[in-house]
C-alpha positions in Angstrom: 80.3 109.2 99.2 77.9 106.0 99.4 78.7 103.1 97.0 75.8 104.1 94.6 77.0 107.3 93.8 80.3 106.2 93.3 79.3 103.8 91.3 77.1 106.1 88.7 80.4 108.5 88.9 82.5 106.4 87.4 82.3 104.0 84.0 85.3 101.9 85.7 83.9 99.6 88.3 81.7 96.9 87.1 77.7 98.0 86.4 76.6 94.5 88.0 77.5 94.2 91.4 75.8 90.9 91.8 79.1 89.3 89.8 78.2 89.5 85.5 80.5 88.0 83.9 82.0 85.2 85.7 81.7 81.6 84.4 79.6 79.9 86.6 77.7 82.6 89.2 75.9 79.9 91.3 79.6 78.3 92.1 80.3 82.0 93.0 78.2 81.9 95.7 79.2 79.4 97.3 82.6 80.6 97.9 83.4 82.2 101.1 84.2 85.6 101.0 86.1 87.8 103.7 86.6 91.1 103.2 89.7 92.4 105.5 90.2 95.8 106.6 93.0 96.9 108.6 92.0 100.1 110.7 94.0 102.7 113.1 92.0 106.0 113.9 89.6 105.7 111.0 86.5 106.5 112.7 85.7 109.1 110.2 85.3 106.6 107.8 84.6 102.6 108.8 81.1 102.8 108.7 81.3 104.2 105.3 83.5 101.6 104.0 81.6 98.6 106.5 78.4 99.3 104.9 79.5 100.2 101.4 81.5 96.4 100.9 78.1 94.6 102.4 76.5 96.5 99.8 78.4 95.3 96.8 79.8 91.8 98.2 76.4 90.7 100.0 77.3 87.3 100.6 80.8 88.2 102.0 81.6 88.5 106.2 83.7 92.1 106.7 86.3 92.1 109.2 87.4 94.7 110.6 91.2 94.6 112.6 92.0 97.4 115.0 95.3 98.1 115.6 95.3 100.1 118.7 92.9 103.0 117.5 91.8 105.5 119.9 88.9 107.5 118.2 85.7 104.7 118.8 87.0 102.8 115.2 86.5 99.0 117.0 82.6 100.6 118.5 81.6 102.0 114.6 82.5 99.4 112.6 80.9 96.6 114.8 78.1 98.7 114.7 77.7 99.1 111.1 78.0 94.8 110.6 81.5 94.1 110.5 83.4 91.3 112.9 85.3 93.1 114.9 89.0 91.7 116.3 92.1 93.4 117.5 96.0 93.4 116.9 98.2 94.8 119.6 101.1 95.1 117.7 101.3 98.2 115.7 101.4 98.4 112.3 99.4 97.6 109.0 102.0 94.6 107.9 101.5 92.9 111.6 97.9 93.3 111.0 97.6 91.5 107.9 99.8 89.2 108.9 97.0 88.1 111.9 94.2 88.4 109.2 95.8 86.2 106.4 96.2 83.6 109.5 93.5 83.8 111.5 90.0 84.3 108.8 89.2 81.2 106.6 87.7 82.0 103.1 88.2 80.9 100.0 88.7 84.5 98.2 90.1 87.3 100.2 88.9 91.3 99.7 92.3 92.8 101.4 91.1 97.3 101.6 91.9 100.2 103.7 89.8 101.3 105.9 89.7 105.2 105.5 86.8 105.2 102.0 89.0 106.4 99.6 88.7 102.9 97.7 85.8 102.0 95.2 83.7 99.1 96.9 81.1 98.5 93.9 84.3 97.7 91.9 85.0 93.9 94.1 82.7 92.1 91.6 84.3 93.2 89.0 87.4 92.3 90.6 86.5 89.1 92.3 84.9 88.3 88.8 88.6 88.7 87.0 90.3 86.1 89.5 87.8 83.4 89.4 87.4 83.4 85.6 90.9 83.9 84.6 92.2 81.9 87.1 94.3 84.5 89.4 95.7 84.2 92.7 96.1 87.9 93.2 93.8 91.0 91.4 95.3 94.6 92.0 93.3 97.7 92.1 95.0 100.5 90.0 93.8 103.9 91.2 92.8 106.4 89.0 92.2 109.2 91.0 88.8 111.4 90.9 89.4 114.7 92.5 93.0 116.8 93.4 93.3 115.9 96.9 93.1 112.1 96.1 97.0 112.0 95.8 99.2 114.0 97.5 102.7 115.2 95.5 105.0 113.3 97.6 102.9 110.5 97.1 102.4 110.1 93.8 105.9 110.6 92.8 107.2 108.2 95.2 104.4 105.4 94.1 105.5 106.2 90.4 109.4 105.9 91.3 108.7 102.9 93.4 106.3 101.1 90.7 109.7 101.6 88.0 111.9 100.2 90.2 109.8 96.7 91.3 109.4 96.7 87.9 113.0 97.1 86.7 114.1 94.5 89.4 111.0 91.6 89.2 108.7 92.8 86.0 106.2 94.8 84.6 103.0 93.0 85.5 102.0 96.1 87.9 101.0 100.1 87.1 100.3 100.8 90.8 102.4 97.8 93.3 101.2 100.4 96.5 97.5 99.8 96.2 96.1 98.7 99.2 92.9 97.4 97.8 93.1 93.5 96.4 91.9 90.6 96.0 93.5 87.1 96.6 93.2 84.0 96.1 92.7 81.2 99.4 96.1 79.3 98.2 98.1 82.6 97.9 96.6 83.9 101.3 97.8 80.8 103.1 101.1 80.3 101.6 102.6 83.7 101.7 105.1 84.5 104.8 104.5 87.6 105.5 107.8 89.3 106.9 107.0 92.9 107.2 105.8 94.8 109.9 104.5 98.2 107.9 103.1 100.1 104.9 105.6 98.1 103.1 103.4 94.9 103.0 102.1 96.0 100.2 105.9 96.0 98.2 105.9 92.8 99.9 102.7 91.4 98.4 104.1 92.6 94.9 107.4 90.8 94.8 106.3 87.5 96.5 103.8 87.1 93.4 106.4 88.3 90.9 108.8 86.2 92.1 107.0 82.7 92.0 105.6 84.0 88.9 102.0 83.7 89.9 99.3 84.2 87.7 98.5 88.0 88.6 96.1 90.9 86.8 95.1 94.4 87.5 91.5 96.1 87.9 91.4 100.0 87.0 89.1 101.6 90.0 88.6 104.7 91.2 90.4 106.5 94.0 89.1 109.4 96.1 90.2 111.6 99.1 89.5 110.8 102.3 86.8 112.2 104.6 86.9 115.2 106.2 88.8 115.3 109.3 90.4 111.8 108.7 94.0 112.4 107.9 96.6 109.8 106.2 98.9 107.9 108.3 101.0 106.9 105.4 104.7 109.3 105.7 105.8 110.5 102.3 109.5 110.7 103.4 110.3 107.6 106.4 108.0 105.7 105.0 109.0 105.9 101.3 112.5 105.0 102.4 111.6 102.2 104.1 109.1 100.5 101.3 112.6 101.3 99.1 115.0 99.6 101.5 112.2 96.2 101.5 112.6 96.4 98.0 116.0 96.2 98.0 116.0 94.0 101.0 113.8 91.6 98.9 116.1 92.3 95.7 119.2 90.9 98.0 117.0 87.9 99.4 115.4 87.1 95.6 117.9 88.3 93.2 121.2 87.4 95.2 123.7 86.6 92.0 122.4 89.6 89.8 123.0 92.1 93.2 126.4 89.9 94.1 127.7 89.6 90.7 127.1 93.6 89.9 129.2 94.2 92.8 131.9 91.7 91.9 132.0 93.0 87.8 132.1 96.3 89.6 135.2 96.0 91.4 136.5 93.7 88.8 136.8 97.0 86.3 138.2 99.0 88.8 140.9 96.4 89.6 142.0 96.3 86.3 141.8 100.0 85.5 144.1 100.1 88.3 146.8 97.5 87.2 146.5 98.2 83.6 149.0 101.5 84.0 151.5 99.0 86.2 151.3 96.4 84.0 152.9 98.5 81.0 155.2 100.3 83.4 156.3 96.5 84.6 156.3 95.8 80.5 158.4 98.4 79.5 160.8 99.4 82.7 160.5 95.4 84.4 160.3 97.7 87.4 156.6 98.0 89.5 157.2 101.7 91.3 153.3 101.9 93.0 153.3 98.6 94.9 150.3 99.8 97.4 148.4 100.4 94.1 149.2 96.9 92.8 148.0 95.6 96.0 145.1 97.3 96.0 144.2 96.3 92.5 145.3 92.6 94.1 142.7 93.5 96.9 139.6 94.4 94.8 139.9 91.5 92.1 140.3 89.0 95.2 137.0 90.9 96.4 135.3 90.8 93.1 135.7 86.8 93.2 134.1 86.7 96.4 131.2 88.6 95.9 130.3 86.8 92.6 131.2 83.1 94.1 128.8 84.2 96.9 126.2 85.2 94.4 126.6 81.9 92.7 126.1 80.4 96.8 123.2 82.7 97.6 121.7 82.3 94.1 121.2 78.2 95.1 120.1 78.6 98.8 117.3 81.1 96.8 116.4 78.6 94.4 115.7 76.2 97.3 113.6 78.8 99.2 111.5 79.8 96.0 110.8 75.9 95.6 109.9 75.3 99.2 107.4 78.4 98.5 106.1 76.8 95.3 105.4 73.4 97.0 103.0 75.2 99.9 101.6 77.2 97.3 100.8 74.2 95.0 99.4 72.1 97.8 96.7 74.4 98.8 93.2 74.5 97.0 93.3 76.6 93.5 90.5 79.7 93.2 87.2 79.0 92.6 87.7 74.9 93.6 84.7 73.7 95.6 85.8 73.9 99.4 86.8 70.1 100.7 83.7 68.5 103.3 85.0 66.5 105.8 
């Protein structure tokens, strides 16, 4: 479906995609945009999405990473206007990872590349960071037809969306989206770790964490072209977005995780020694010594694991300052870029 009638589909994305609303337009333009696309095997679709994002972000350069596709991807979207580079290494977290180093702008349009997202909806979006001030914009889908969303997927985006926000906040409806916008500073002073579809959980926390300022963009979401199939898999790669998140939970929340253990054992050792201890009261005798040493065993474990909370918790502090001070030291949104 072309941007236009996307666009008169749906009362979501923004009627003006020349930028209404922001504060000062001409500014606007003078900002660099880059619009990144990761692509594997999404022949069916680049040109599509190539020519739909020139369409509603005229002054912005689309690139266009290919991670080892094998269907012509690189050949159509260079072709339809995009710059055109490469990353060996497989996998969409790898990818970004080379975009977010190698592309200078000053705001970045980060969207898959298989047309399911809603191009004429990046004013609107790029308008909400520069005039509030963001470093990051999410697009929430809304999806417009049945086969948008598969089952598996929409229930593990929903149970993965409660538990970011359970751990690190509520800030986020949809923390899988892979169409945002960034700011330059956040761009170049987030470490990107992951190697996967869990770039995207990634993305979430890191801004959660340092408590950046963050919003979210309602946009439409469709199904994909026919004959392009997803290469997102509900089950592996479910579990592995939920082990980053509790990879990054251990990493960014170590005395909560570390201290729930050691309370944990803590209640079992006593409910263990509490049945000795009034045998010992009343008879001076203790009859189920492994028991006692077990209960021994667990509260001596219980200190641990809070004392290396309270160890871990520090060493995190540091790390989340050190972020903060790269963060800080780069340009803000919407600054006018430095001439040398």
């Amino acid at each position: 479906m072309s941007s236009n009638a996307r666009l008169a589909n749906t009362g979501l994305a923004d009627t003006n995609p020349g930028g209404a609303g922001l504060a000062d337009p001409a500014a606007a333009r003078r900002l660099d945009v880059a619009v990144l696309v990761p692509c594997y095997n999404e022949g069916q679709a680049i040109a599509s999405v190539v020519s739909d994002f020139r369409a509603a972000l005229p002054q912005a350069t689309v690139y266009v990473y290919d991670n080892n596709s094998t269907d012509g991807t690189a050949a159509l979207a260079e072709r339809a206007g995009a710059t055109v580079r490469r990353e060996s290494r497989q996998g969409k977290g790898y990818v970004v990872r080379r975009m977010f180093n190698d592309v200078e702008a000053d705001i970045y349009v980060l969207v898959d590349g298989d047309a399911t997202y809603d191009a004429p909806s990046a004013p609107a979006m790029v308008a909400k960071l520069l005039d509030e001030r963001l470093d990051m914009v999410v697009a929430s889908r809304v999806d417009r037809d049945d086969k948008a969303y598969r089952r598996g997927h929409r229930a593990g985006n929903w149970l993965l969306t409660g538990v970011v926000a359970h751990m690190f906040g509520r800030d986020f409806t949809d923390i899988l989206s892979g169409y945002r916008v960034f700011s330059r500073r956040f761009v170049k002073s987030f470490p990107i770790l992951s190697g996967g579809f869990e770039i995207e959980t990634e993305l979430t926390v890191h801004a959660l964490q340092l408590e950046l300022p963050v919003g979210e963009v309602a946009t439409p979401y469709y199904s994909r072209p026919s004959g392009s199939a997803s290469k997102l898999s509900t089950w592996s790669d479910g579990f592995r977005i939920l082990w980053t998140v509790f990879k990054l939970y251990r990493a960014e929340r170590p005395l909560s995780l570390f201290g729930g253990f050691g309370i944990a054992l803590a209640i079992v050792s006593v409910g263990l020694a509490i049945p000795i201890f009034i045998t010992y009261v009343e008879e001076g005798l203790v009859p189920r010594l492994p028991t006692a040493v077990l209960s021994t065993g667990l509260m001596v474990l219980a200190f641990l694991s809070i004392a290396c909370g309270l160890i871990l918790d520090t060493v995190t502090r540091g790390r989340r300052e050190l972020k903060l001070l790269a963060y800080l030291a780069l340009r803000a949104p919407g600054e006018e870029r430095r001439r040398s």
